[in-house]
Every structure is written in structure tokens, then in C-alpha cells.
VEXDREN-2710 file (C-alpha; in Angstrom, 1 decimal):
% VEXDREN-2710
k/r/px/py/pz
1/UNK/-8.3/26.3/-28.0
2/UNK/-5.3/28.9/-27.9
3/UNK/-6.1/32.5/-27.5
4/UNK/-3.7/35.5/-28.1
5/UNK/-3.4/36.1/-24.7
6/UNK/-1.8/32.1/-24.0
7/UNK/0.9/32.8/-25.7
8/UNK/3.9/34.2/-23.5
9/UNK/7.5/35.5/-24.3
10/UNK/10.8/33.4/-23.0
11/UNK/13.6/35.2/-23.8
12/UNK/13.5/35.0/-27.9
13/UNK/11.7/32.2/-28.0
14/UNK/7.9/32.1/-28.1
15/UNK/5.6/29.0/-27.2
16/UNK/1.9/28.9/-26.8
17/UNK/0.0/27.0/-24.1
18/UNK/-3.2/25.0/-25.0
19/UNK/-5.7/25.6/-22.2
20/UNK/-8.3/22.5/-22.3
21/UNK/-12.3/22.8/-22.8
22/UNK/-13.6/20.8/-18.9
23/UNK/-16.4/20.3/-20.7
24/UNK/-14.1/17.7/-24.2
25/UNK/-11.8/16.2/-21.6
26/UNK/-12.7/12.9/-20.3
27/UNK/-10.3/10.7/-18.3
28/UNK/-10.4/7.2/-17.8
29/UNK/-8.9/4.1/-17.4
30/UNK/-8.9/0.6/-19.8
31/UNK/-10.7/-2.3/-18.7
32/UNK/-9.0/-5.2/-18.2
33/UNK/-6.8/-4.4/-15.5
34/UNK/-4.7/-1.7/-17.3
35/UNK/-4.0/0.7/-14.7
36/UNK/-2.4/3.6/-17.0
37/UNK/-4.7/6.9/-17.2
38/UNK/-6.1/7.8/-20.7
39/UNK/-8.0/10.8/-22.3
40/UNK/-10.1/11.6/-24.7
41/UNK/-9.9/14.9/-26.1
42/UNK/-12.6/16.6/-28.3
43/UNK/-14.5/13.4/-28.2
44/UNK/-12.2/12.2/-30.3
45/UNK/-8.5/11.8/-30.0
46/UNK/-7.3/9.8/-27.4
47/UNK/-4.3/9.7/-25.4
48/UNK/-3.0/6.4/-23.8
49/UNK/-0.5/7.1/-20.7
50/UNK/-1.7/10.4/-19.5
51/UNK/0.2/11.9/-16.7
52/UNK/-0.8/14.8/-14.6
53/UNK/1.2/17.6/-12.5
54/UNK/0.3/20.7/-11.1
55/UNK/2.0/23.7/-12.4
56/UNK/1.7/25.3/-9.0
57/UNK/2.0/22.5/-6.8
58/UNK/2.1/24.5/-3.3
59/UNK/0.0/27.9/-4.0
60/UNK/-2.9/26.4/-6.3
61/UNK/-2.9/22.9/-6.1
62/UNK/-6.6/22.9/-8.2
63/UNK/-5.5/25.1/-10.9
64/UNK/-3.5/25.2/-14.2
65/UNK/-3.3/21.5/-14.4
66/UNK/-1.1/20.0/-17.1
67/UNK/-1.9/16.7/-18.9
68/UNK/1.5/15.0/-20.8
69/UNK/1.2/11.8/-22.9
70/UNK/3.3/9.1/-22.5
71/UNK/6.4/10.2/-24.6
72/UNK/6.2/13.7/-22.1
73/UNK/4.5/15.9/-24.7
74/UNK/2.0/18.3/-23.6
75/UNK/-1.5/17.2/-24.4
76/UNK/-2.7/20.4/-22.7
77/UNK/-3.4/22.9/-19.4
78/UNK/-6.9/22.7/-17.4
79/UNK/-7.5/26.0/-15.8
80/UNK/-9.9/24.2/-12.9
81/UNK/-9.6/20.8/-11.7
82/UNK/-13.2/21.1/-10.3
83/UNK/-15.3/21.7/-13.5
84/UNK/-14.4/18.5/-15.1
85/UNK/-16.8/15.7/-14.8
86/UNK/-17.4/13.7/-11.3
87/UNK/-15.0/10.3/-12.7
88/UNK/-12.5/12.3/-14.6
89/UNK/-11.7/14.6/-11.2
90/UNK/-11.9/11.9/-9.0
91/UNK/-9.2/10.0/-11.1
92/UNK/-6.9/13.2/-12.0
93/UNK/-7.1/13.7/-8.1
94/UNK/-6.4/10.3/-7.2
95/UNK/-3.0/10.5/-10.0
96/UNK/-2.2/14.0/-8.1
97/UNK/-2.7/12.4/-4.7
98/UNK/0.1/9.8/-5.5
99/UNK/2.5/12.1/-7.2
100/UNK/2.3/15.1/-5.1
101/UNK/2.3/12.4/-1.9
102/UNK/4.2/14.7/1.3
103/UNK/3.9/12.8/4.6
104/UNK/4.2/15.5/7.0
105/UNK/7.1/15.6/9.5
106/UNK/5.2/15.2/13.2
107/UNK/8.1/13.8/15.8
108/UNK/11.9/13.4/15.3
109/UNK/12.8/10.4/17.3
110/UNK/16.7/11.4/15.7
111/UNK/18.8/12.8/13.4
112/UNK/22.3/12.4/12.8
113/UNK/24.5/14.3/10.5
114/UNK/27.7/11.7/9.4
115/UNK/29.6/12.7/6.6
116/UNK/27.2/15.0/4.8
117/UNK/24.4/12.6/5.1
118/UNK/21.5/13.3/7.2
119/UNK/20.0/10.4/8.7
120/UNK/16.6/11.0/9.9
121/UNK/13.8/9.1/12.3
122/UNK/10.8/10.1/12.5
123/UNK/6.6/9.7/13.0
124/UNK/4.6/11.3/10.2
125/UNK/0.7/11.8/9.2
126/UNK/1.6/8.2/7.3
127/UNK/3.4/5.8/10.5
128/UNK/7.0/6.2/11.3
129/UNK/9.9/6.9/8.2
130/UNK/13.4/6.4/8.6
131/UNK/15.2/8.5/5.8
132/UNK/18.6/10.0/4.9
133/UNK/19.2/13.5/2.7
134/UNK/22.6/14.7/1.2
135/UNK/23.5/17.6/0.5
136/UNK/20.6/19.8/3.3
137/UNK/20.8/23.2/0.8
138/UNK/20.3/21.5/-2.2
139/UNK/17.4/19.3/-1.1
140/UNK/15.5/21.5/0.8
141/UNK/12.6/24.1/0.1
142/UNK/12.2/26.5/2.7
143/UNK/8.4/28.1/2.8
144/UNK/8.9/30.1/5.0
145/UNK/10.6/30.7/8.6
146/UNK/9.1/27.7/10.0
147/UNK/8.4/25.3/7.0
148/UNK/10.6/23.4/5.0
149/UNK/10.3/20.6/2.2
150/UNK/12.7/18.1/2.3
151/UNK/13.7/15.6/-0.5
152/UNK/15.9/12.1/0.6
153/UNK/18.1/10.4/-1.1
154/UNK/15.3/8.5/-3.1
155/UNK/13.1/11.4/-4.1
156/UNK/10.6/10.7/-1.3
157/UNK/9.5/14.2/0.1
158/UNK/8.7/15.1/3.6
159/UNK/7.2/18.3/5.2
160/UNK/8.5/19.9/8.4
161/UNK/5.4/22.8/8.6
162/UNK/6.6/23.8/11.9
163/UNK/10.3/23.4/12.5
164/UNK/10.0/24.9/16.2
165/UNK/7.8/22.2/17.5
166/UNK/10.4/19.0/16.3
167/UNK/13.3/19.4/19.3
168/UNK/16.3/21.5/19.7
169/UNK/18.5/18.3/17.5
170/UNK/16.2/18.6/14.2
171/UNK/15.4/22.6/14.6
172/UNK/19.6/22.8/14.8
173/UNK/19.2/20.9/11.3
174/UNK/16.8/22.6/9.6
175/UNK/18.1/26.6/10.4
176/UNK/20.7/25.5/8.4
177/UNK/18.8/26.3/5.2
178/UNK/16.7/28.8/6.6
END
């Protein structure tokens, strides 16, 4: 249920989120082999498609959840992924785990800048990824000093969480958009 205090001001225009009741949400897949997620909201409506993202992704990833239908309109915002039941958490977690998926950036083997593109080859936390990104500024989100998210030219991310321990070649990248 809306309460005064979920609705918020954007410029002139006014919108109003719908925070979700844990307790009427119930996510699950069709038998059968259909793999899409579904809900059931209020023990009665249900939603066939559902898709999940975290409204902050890097700060809170078990909070303020949003759950979209399959035509992209909001079905609603969960406060607290870990107060829904055991089999709905463990499948919004396992939809959030292949979203949000970030192998993390362990050795550079190379990197070569040609052209504008950055070729990259390196070992992550998931085997070894070769990868190339265009334009460094624009697909990059620095964290802080020493940690940097990096999109390629497919929208696979990678994490660099510690750009001083990669070699002088990739930390002579990365200070670029630092």
C-alpha cells in the first residue's frame, strides 16, 4: 500500500512508489519447463514475466528492490529482500545474481589501446575473459581511488577493486578515468 510519505517530488511532476507487503508477494516459477519468474500479488493478481533490479545496486544490494512485469511497468518496491518467504528470496536472489553478474578483475595478462578500443586479457573470480571497451570515460564507474567498473562493448561488466595491484600497463589505463 502507498503512504503519504512514498510519494516524492520530480521537478513538477509527482509519482508515487508502491512499496510491497513481504508477507502478499510470492514468487515462482510455471511448471513445465517455463523458466520466466512470476508473482502473485495480494493472493491474487498475478504477474507472468517478472523482472527484478536493485534500485541501489552497489550501496544496498538487499534493499528497495523493484519488481517490473513483462511490458516494463512497475509491479512494485520491496523494502527488504530478506523478509520474503525462503523460495521466493532464493529465486529473486538467484534473478539478481544473473543480472547484477560482475566477475572481478584479478590479473591483467594485457591491454592494448588501438584506435580508441581497449582490448583487454585477463583472469577473473569466473576463469580468464578477453574483452574490449570504447570509449574508457563513458564506460567506466569509478568507486573510488582504487575501484572502477567497467562496461565492454557487449554490456558485460567487470570489476577492477584494486587498480594498484593489476601492473603498471592496466593501472596507466584505468587513471585515465580516475
Amino acid at each position: 500500500m502507498t503512504t503519504p510519505e512514498d510519494s516524492h517530488e520530480l521537478g513538477d511532476a509527482r509519482y508515487s512508489a508502491r512499496y510491497l507487503n513481504p508477507g502478499d508477494i510470492r514468487l515462482f516459477r510455471a511448471p513445465k519447463g517455463d523458466s520466466r519468474l512470476r508473482a502473485e500479488v495480494d493472493g491474487k493478481s498475478s504477474v507472468v514475466d517478472v523482472r527484478i533490479a536493485r534500485l541501489l545496486p552497489l550501496t544496498d544490494p538487499d534493499h528497495l528492490i523493484a519488481l517490473r512485469d513483462g511490458d516494463d511497468k512497475e509491479v512494485g518496491i520491496l523494502r527488504d529482500l530478506n523478509v520474503l518467504d525462503d523460495e521466493s528470496a532464493r529465486l529473486a536472489r538467484e534473478e539478481l545474481t544473473e543480472r547484477y553478474f560482475l566477475p572481478i578483475v584479478q590479473r591483467v595478462y594485457s591491454v592494448k589501446d588501438q584506435f580508441g578500443v581497449i582490448s583487454w586479457d585477463v583472469e577473473t573470480d569466473h576463469g580468464r575473459k578477453r574483452f574490449a571497451v570504447r570509449n574508457l570515460a563513458d564506460n567506466s564507474i569509478v568507486l573510488s581511488p582504487v575501484r572502477v567498473i567497467m562496461s565492454d562493448v557487449g554490456g558485460s561488466r567487470y570489476e577492477f577493486s584494486n587498480i594498484t595491484t593489476l601492473g603498471a600497463a592496466a593501472f596507466d589505463v584505468l587513471t585515465k578515468v580516475l
